[in-house]
N, C-alpha and C positions, 0 to 999 in steps of 0.2 A: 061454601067458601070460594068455589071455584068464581059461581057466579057473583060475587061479588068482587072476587077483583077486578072483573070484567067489566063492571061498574065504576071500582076504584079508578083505576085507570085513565081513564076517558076523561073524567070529570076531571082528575087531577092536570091532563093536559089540556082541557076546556080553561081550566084555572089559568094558567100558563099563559096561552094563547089570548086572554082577558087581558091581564096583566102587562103583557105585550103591547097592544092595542092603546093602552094608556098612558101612551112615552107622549110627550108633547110634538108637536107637528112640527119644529125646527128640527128634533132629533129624525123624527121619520122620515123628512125628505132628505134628509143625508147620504148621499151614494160614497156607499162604504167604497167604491173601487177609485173614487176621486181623488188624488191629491189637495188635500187643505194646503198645500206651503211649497215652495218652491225657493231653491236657491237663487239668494241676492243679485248675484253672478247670471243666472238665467234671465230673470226676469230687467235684469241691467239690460243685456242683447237686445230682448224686446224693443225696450225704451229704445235703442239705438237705430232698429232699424225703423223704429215708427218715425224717426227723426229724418231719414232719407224721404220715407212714405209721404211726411206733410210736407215737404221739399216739392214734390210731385204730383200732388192732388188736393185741387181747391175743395173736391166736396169731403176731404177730411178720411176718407175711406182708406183703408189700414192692408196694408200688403202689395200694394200698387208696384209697380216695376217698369214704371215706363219712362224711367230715369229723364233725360234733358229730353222727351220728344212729347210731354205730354199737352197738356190745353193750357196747361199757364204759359209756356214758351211760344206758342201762337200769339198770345194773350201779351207776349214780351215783344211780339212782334219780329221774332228770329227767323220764323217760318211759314209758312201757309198751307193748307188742305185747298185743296183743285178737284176733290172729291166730297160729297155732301153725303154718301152713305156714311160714312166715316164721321166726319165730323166737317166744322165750319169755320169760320173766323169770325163771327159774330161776338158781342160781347152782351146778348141781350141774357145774362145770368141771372141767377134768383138766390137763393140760399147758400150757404158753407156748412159743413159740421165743423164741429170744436171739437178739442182736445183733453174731453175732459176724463175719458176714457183712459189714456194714456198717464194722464198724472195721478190718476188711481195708483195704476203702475208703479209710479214715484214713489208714492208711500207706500205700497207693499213693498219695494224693494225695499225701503230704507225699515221696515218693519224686518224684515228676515233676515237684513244683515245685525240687527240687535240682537233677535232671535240665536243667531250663529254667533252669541257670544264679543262680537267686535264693538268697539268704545265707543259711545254716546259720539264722539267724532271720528270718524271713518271716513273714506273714500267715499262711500257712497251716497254718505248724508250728504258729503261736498257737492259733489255734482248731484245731486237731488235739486238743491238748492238753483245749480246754473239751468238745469231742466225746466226747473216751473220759471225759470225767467224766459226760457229760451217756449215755449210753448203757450206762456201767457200771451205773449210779445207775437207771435205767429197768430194768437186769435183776433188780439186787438186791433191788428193793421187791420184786418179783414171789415169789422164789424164796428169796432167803436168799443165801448164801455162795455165789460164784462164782469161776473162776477170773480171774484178775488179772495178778498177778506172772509167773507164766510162758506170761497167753495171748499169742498175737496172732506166735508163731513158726513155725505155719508146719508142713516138713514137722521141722525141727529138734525139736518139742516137739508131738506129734500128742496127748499124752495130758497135758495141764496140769495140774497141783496147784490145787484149792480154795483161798483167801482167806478168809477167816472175814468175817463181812459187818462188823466192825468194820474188821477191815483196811480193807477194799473203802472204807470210807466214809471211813479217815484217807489213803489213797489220790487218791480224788475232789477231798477240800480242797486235797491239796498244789496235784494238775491246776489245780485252779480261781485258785490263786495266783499259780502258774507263769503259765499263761495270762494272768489281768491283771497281772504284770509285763515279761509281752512284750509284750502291747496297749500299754503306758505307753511303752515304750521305740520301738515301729514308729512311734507318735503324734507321738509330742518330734521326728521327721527325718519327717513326711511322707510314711511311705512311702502309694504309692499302685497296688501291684503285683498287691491281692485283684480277680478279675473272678469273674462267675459266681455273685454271691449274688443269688438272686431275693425274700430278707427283705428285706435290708437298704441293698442299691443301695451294697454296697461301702463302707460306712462303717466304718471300723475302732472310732471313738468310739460309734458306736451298740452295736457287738459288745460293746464292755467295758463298757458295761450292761447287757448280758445276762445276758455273765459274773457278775458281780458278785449283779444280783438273783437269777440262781442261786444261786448259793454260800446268799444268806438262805434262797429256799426250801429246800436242803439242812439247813441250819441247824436252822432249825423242825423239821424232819421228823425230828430228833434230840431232839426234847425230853425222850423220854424216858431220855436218856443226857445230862441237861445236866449231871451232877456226874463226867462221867468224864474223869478229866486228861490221857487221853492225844488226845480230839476238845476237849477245853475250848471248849464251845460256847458256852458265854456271851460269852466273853472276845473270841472270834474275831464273834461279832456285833453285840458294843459298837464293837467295832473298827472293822468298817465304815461302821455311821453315824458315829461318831467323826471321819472320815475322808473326808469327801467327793470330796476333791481325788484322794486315794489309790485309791479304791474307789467309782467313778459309778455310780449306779443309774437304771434309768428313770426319767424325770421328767415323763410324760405318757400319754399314749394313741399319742402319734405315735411311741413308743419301741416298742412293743410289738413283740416277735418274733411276728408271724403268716403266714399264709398266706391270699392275696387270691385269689377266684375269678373266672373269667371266664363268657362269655357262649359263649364258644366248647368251648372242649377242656377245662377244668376247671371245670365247673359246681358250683354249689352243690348238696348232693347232695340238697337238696328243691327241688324246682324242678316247673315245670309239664307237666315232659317225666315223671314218676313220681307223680303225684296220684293216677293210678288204681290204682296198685300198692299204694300204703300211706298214702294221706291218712287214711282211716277204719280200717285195719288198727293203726293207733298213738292211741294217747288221754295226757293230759299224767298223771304221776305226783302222787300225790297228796302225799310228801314233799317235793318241790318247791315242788307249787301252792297246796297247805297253808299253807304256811310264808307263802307271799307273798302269799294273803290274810288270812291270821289278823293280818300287820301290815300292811293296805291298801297294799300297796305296786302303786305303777300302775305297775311293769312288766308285772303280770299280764295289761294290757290289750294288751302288744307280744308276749307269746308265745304266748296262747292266745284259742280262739276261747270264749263261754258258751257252756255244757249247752243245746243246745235245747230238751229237757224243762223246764227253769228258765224260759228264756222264756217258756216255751209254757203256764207254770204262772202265768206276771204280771210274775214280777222282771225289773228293768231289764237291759239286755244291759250298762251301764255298769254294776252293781252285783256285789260283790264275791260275793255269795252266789251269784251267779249261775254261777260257776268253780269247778269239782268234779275233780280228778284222781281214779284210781283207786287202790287200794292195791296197790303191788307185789307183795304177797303174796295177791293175790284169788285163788282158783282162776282159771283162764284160763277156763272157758268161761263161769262164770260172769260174768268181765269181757266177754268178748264180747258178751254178753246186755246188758247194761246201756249196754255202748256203742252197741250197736246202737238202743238203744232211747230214743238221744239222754241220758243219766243223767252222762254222761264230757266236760270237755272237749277238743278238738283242738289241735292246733297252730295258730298263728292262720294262715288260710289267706292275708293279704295281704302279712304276713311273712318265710314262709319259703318260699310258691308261684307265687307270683306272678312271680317274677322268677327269674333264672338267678346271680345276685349277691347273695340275704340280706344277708350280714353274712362278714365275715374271721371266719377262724379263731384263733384266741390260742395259742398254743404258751406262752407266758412272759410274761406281762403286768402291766401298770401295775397293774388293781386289786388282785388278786394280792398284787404285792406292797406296799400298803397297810397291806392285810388282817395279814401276815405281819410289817410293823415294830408294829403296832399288839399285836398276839401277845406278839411280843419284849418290849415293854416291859408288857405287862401281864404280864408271868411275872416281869417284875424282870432282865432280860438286859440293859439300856439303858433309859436315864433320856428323857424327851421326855415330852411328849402323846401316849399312846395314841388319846386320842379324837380329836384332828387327823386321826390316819392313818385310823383307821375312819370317819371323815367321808368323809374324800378318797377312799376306799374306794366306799363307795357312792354317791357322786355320780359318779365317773369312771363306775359301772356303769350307773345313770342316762341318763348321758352316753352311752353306748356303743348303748344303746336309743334315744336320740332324745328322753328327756324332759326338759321342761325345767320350769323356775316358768313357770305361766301356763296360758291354755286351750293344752290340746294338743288333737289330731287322733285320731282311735283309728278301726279299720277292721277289721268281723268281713263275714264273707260273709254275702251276701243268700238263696245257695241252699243251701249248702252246696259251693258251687264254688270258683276259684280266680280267677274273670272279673270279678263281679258284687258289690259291698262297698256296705255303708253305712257311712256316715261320724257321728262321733258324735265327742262334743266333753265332757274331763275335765279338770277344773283340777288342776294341780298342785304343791304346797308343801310344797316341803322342809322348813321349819321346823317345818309342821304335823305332817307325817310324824315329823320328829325328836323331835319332844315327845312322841308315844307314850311308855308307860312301856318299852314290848316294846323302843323302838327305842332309848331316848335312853342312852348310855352307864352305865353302873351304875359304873365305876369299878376299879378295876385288881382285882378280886375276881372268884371264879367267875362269878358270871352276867355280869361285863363280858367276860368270858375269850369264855363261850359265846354271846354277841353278836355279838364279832368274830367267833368261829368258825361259825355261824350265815348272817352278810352273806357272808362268803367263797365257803359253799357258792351262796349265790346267784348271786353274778358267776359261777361256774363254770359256770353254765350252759353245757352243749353246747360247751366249751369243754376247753382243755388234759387232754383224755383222760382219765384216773383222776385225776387231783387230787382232785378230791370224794370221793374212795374213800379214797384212800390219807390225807387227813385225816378224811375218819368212822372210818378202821380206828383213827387214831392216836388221836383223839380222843373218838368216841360222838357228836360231833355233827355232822349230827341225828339223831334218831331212827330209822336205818331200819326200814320197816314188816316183816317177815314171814308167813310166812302157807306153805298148798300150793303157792302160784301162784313161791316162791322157791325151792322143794325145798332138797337139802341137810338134811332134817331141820329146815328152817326156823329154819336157823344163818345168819349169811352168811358165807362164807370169809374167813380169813387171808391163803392166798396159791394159789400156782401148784403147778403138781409141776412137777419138769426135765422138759427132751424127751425124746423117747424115746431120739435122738440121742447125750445125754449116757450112758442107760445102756446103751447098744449099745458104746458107741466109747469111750466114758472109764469105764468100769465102775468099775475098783476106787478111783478118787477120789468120782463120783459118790457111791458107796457109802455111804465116808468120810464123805463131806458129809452125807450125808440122817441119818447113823449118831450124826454128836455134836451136828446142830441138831435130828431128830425121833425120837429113837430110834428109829431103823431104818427107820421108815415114812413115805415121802413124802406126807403128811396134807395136804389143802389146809386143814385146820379149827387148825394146829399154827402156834404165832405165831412167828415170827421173832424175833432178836435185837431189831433196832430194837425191837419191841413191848413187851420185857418190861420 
């Protein structure tokens, strides 16, 4: 007996361990220690901070933190590299990732707040919806036609069909309406169910001005398709102002969708922990700083430090002659030379080093959208005071720097350090400012057009990612510089080419696509629909 239990045994756990073995290979690759689900709320954050992320990086890569100094703001033309280890000012680019990772995201989240029992309309289904407008819209500028209609399924539809970017964009508007009709309706019964927004501290009424002053920047970014009936852009942006009650937009600086840094774990990404890395490795652009001293504008005195060479030659550190960017299109060694040789101004070292906190980052902002009603009604979309909004425009930006009417404070380094500042003292008067001929409104005609568009680039400053871009592509203004130091044949691009991604795994749509918007060749110099 003995010996056979000895037997029994064995066999019967042989059995077991068979048995085992025959679970299907979905269930076996299942790491018991993973979370399948996560809260709506968390995986909301996600979304939010990925939303900074594509603000900040053209190749789509996810965690990035290099807030207003990264390659699209060279690329805006704000600043310049005087160093080539680092980086260039070239625009000779290839590829973008997409977003499609992220809107994954979207449906999980809006899948786990069902999951947690909340109503077929929730918070999050709302902004779900402004998400895939706000990330469609982020891939389309780039690329052209993308897929839409049949992405976001999964292993059901591994290989999606193209949207032609007109689609894409009558698309975006529905998202954007859907959404502020659900914001209006969660509003009217108090829902209070959104957790996990680190914008907006869970304010649903905040969100639907978000919503909203998107939708106008989408708007604008169609100008050049305002006679097409099936986006009727005009129509839809009279609507809005029309409509306040219906369609809230920011109404301040405190509305602004941005992202706040800390002293800890999210640092501003000039701070005094990286001085040595690229304080003198970067010099201000001269389409920028040009621009904001040609109309004495004292901001120049909040972003940038004077040319030492300038000084060193008489001129006042307070004087405007004193502030020299360089051209983005310099040959680079050449800029190096002249930076090095004090010719360039810096970034203002009390600014942007000195602390671990500068200034928030804008994802969607008040002046922004100023800038953009002001637009609207100079093209004749909506009736109003254009020049109210372009007032309220550049003083919110103003504002946003710290200047005000009256003696202000102004602070450039004593050494060229980040410690050590003198202090110097500039009066400042809007009036006086406004009464320039450069500055003072011309009136709903081209040059009041290229005013507004002009001040806009301003506020953009280090701000809301390509905006500055994607209105000089739309627009021509301003002037970007070229030259060796921009390569490309000293063009600057249209747009992106797809990832490689796309032609690996979606070939024959890919194909399609690049086939009826660039005849056949993925050209980043080949303009997209919106342009033409």
């Amino acid at each position: 007996m003995k010996l056979n239990k000895i037997f029994i045994l064995p066999l019967t756990f042989f059995g077991l361990t068979l048995a085992s073995c025959e679970k299907p290979f979905d269930q076996l690759e299942q790491d018991p220690n993973r979370p399948t689900s996560a809260p709506a709320s968390l995986v909301f954050s996600g979304i939010l901070n990925d939303m900074y992320s594509s603000n900040n990086s053209p190749s789509g890569y996810h965690g990035v933190t290099n807030g207003g100094w990264g390659d699209q703001q060279r690329w805006n033309q704000f600043y310049a590299s005087n160093y080539n280890y680092y980086s260039t000012n070239d625009y000779a680019w290839t590829t973008t990732d997409l977003y499609y990772t992220t809107l994954k995201d979207v449906v999980k989240m809006e899948q786990e707040a069902k999951k947690a029992g909340l109503a077929d309309l929730n918070a999050y289904s709302a902004l779900g919806k402004f998400f895939r407008a706000f990330f469609f819209e982020n891939m389309t500028k780039r690329v052209g036609d993308i897929p839409v209609t049949d992405a976001l399924q999964g292993l059901d539809n591994s290989t999606p069909k193209y949207n032609t970017q007109k689609e894409v964009y009558v698309q975006i508007l529905k998202l954007l309406d859907d959404a502020n009709t659900d914001l209006t309706a969660l509003i009217a019964k108090s829902d209070n169910n959104l957790t996990g927004d680190i914008y907006l501290g869970n304010n649903l009424n905040k969100w639907q001005k978000v919503v909203n002053t998107f939708k106008l920047r989408v708007l604008v970014s169609l100008s050049k398709k305002e006679a097409d009936t099936d986006l009727n852009v005009k129509a839809r942006f009279a609507d809005v102002l029309n409509n306040p009650a219906k369609y809230p937009v920011l109404s301040s600086m405190d509305d602004n969708l941005q992202y706040i840094y800390n002293s800890q774990f999210n640092k501003y990404p000039r701070n005094p922990d990286n001085f040595g890395q690229n304080a003198t490795r970067e010099n201000m652009a001269a389409t920028y700083l040009g621009t904001l001293t040609t109309l004495k504008d004292p901001r120049t005195f909040v972003v940038a430090e004077p040319a030492t060479a300038k000084v060193a030659a008489g001129v006042k550190p307070t004087d405007f002659a004193a502030f020299v960017g360089a051209s983005s299109g310099e040959d680079l060694a050449i800029m190096s030379t002249n930076a090095n040789q004090g010719l360039y101004s810096f970034q203002n070292r009390k600014h942007y080093y000195s602390t671990y906190t500068a200034e928030p980052y804008i994802i969607i902002g008040y002046p922004e959208l100023q800038f953009t009603i002001a637009e609207g009604i100079n093209r004749g979309w909506a009736t109003g005071s254009a020049e109210d909004f372009y007032k309220k425009g550049i003083q919110a930006s103003w504002g946003f720097y710290g200047l005000k009417d009256g003696s202000n404070d102004v602070f450039f380094s004593a050494d060229g350090g980040y410690k050590v500042f003198n202090t110097y003292q500039v009066t400042v008067n809007f009036a006086d400012y406004y009464g320039q001929s450069l500055v003072k409104y011309a009136g709903n005609t081209t040059a009041g057009l290229t005013q507004v568009l002009t001040q806009k680039y301003l506020a953009f400053f280090q701000q809301s990612g390509l905006e500055a871009f994607y209105n000089q592509r739309r627009t021509g203004v301003p002037t970007f510089l070229v030259g060796p130091g921009t390569g490309n044949s000293t063009r600057i691009p249209l747009r992106w080419q797809y990832p490689s991604t796309e032609r690996s795994y979606n070939t024959a749509n890919n194909s399609a696509a690049v086939t009826s918007q660039y005849g056949g060749t993925d050209d980043i110099n080949a303009a997209m629909w919106i342009l033409k």
